[in-house]
N, C-alpha and C positions, 0 to 999 in steps of 0.2 A: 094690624095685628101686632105689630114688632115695634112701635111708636114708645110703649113705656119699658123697653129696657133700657138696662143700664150694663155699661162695660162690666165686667167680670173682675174681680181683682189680678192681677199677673201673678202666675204659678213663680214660687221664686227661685227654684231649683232651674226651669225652663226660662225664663227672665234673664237669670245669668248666664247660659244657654245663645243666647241669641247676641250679648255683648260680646262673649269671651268670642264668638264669631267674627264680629266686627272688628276686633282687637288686634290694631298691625303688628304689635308688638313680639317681635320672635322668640321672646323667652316666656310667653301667654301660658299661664297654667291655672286649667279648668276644673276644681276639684268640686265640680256638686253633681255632677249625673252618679247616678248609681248603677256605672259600668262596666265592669272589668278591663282592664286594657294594659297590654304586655310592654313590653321594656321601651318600643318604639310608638307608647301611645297608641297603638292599633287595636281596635276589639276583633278579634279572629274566629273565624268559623273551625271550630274542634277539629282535625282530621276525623275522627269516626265521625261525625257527622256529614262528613264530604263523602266519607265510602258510603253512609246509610242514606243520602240524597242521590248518589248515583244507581244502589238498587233500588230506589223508590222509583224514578224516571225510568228502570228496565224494566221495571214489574208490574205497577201501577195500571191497572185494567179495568179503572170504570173512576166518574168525577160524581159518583149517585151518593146522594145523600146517605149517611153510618147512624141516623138517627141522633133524638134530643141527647145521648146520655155519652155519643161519640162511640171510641171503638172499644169496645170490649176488654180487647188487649190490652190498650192502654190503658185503661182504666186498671185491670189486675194487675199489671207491672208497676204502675205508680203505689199504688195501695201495700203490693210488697216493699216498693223502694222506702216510704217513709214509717212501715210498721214494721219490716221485716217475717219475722215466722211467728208474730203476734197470737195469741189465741183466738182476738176476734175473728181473724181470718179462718182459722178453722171453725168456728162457732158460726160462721154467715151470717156475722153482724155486722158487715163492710161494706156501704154502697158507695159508689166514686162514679162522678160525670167529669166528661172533657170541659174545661171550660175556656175562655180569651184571654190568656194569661193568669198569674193570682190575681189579679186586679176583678179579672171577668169571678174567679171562684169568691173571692170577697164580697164581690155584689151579690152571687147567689146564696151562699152562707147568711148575709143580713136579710136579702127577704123572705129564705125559709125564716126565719126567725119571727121577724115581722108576720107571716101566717100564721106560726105558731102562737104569737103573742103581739097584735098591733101595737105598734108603739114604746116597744120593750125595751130596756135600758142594758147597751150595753158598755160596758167596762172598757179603756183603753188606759197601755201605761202614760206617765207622762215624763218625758216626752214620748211622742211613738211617729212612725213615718206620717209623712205630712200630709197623705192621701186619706188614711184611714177613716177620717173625722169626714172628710165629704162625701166618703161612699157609704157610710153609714148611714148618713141624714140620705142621702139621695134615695135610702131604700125607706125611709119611713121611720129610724130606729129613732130615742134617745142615746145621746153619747155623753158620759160621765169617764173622769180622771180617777188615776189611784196614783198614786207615788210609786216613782221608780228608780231614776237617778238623782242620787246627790251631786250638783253639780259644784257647789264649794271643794266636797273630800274628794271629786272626780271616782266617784265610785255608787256600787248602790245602795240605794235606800232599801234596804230586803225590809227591815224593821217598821220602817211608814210601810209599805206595799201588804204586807201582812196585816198589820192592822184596819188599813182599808179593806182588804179582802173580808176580813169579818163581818163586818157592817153589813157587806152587800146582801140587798133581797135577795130571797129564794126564789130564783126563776127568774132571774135577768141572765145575762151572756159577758160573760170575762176574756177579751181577748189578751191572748198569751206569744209572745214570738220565741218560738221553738229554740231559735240557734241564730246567735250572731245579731244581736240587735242591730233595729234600725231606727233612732239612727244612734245611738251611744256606745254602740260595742258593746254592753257590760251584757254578760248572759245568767241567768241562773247556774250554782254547782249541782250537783246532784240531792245535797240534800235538801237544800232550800226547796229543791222540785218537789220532792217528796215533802217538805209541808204546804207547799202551794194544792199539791194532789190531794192529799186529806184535805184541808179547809174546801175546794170544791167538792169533796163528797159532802163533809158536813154539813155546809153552810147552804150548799142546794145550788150553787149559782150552775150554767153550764157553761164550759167551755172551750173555747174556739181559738186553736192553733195556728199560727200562722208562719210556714216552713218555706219562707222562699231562696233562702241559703243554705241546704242540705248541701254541705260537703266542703262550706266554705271555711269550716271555723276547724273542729277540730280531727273532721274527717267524716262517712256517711254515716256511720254506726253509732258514736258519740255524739253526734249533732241531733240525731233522733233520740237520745236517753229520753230527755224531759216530757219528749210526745207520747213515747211508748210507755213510761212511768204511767200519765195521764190517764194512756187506756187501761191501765191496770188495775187503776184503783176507781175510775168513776165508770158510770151505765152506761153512760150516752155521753158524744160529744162532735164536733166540727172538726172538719185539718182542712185549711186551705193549702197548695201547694202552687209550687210554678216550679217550671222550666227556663225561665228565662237565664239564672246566672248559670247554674249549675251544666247544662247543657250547652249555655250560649246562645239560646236560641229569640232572643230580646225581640224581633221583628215579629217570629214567627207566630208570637202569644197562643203559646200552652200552657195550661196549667189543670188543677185540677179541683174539685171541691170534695173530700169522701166526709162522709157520716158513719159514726157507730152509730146501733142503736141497741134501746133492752135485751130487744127478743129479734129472731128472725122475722117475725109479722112485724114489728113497731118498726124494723131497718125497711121494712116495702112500703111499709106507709108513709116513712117520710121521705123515702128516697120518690115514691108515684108525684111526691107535691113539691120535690124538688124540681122533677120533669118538667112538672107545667109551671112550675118558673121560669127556668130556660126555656120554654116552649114558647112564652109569651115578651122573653127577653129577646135573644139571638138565636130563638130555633135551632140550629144547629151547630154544633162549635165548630170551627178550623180544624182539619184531618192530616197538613203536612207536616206543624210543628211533631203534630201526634205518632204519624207512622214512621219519623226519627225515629223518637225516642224509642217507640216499639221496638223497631229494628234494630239499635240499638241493646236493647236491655236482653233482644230475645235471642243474643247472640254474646256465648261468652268472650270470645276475643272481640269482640267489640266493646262487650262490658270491660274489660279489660283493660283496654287503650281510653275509655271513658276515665276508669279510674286512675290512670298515669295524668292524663289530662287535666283528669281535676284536681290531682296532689300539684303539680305543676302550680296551677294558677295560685291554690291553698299556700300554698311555701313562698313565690315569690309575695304575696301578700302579708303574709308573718310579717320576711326578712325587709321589706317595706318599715314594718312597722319598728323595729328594732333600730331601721337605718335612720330612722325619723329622730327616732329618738336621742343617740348617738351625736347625729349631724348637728344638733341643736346643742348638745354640749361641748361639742368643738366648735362652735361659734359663739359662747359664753353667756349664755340663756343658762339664766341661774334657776328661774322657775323649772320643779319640779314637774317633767312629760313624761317621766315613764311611765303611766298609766297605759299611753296607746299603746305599748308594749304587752300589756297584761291583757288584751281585751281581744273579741274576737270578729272575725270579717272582714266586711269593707268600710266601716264607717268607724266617726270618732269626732269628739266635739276638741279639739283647743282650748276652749276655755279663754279665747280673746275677747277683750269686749269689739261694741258694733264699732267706736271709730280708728279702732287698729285694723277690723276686715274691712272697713272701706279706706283705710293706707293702704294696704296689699293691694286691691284692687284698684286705685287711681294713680301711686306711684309705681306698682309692680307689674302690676299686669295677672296677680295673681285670683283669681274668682272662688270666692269660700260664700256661702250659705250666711243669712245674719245670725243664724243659732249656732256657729262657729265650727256647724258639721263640715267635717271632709271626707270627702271617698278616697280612702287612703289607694284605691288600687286604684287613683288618677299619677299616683307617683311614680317616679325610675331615678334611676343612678343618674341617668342625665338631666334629671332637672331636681334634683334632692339638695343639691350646693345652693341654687339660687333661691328654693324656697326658705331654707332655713336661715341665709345670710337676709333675706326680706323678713323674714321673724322675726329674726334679732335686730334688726332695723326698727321694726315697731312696737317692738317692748320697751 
């Protein structure tokens, strides 16, 4: 049965992963996972997560199945978190399933699609995170590019992206990232959102959000502008969400998939054939990442310490990115970086070419991605001196 396969290519994010492992080298610095990690390189479990796992373990009084669509709660607490006091929410045009991370709500997002339309085409920026393009194809989809970053002016190509948007058939699927690109930092303003939002009423395409750094860029409320624009101005649309950075909860893969739709009956019909999506994917999703957050959200001093928490990570991340830039002009890097400054999240290209990241990585020890991404939150004050003096080393 297994006779004619063939190795897989190696994931390169995970590839680098497994060297910077091997690597004796004590000044090793790993900048491609896409993980938050505090000053001492540690990824930390939130404190209100530690108090909402300790009443989970008090309280918790049955392991029975919460069904295909997960908890209820969560689902409505997610739905406000990334819509807010939205209208559709009043209107009960909101359906939201638990799903195995955004990764699990991506797959399910692509193959409602694929029912809705076998083989349907949908839109990705270019560049966009390096999963996107396999969970697409895995569900059945077409996957086609639009312009996004300029990587020459380190900045975006609003101007190409827009004119690709036109073009597209009515009735393909546009995915869009909410807040905080990944991987190039650069986000839409607010008005560019707003003409991103008209051309998909006009042009018919739908669109599909993808929110898995709510809170990372410029806080919960602002980070959600461009989603809630979205639902403002079109019928129907997709939001994949996760829990992973924002809560911390990477292992526990939560996330979620919610659908507007036209009418109250159109949001049951597609939400009934979401179900047996998930019914025939993973049956049930994971209920501890879920009853976190729940507890969490449904508790305002918990919310509270959530949101101290996430300013926290949000601010050393900024001031990351400031120090990056800074640290490189006191080592006399005459090339222009202050872009990483101006951008938002965790990621961010350099703009090196491939045989300066493979200097870092065989004289330095330092692991960057070949598309010159870095997870800027792999940085700190104590290793900021050696990356930059290795920068300037291989320019």
């Amino acid at each position: 049965m297994f006779s004619q396969l063939q190795h897989p290519p190696a994931d390169p994010i995970l590839g680098l992963s497994v060297k910077f492992k091997a690597d004796s080298n004590p000044n090793k610095i790993d900048l491609g996972p896409g993980i938050y990690k505090d000053e001492a390189g540690h990824t930390p479990v939130l404190a209100c997560v530690k108090i909402a796992e300790d009443f989970r373990v008090k309280n918790e009084a049955s392991k029975a199945y919460l069904g295909s669509a997960g908890s209820a709660s969560f689902n409505e607490k997610i739905a406000q978190l990334i819509l807010g006091d939205h209208r559709v929410i009043a209107e009960n045009r909101v359906r939201t399933v638990s799903t195995p991370g955004g990764t699990g709500a991506l797959r399910i997002a692509a193959e409602l699609i694929n029912r809705s339309k076998p083989g349907a085409t949908i839109w990705v920026s270019d560049p966009t995170w390096a999963n996107h393009q396999g969970v697409f194809k895995a569900a059945g989809l077409t996957v086609k590019t639009y312009p996004y970053y300029d990587y020459a002016n380190k900045s975006l190509n609003f101007d190409g992206m827009i004119e690709a948007l036109k073009q597209i058939p009515k009735g393909d699927a546009v995915l869009l990232h909410a807040c905080c690109h990944n991987p190039s930092g650069m986000d839409l303003n607010p008005e560019q959102w707003q003409q991103v939002a008209d051309l998909s009423r006009d042009v018919g395409f739908t669109p599909v959000l993808d929110i898995a750094y709510q809170g990372f860029g410029q806080g919960l409320e602002v980070d959600a502008f461009g989603l809630r624009l979205m639902a403002d101005t079109v019928e129907q649309m997709i939001i994949c969400s996760s829990c992973s950075k924002n809560f911390g909860l990477y292992r526990d893969r939560i996330g979620a998939c919610s659908i507007i739709g036209k009418s109250v009956i159109a949001a049951d019909i597609i939400a009934a054939v979401m179900l047996n999506v998930v019914r025939v994917n993973y049956s049930m999703p994971p209920a501890h990442g879920a009853a976190l957050v729940e507890t969490i959200l449904s508790s305002q001093e918990l919310t509270n310490q959530w949101h101290a928490e996430l300013k926290e990570m949000r601010d050393r991340i900024a001031a990351m990115r400031q120090l990056l830039v800074e640290k490189l002009l006191e080592n006399g890097v005459t090339r222009d970086f202050s872009f990483i400054a101006r951008q938002n999240g965790m990621f961010s290209f350099l703009g090196i070419d491939t045989e300066q990241i493979q200097r870092l990585q065989d004289e330095y020890s330092i692991y960057v991605v070949g598309s010159s991404r870095i997870s800027v939150a792999g940085l700190a004050t104590s290793n900021i001196d050696y990356l930059t003096q290795s920068i300037a080393k291989v320019l």
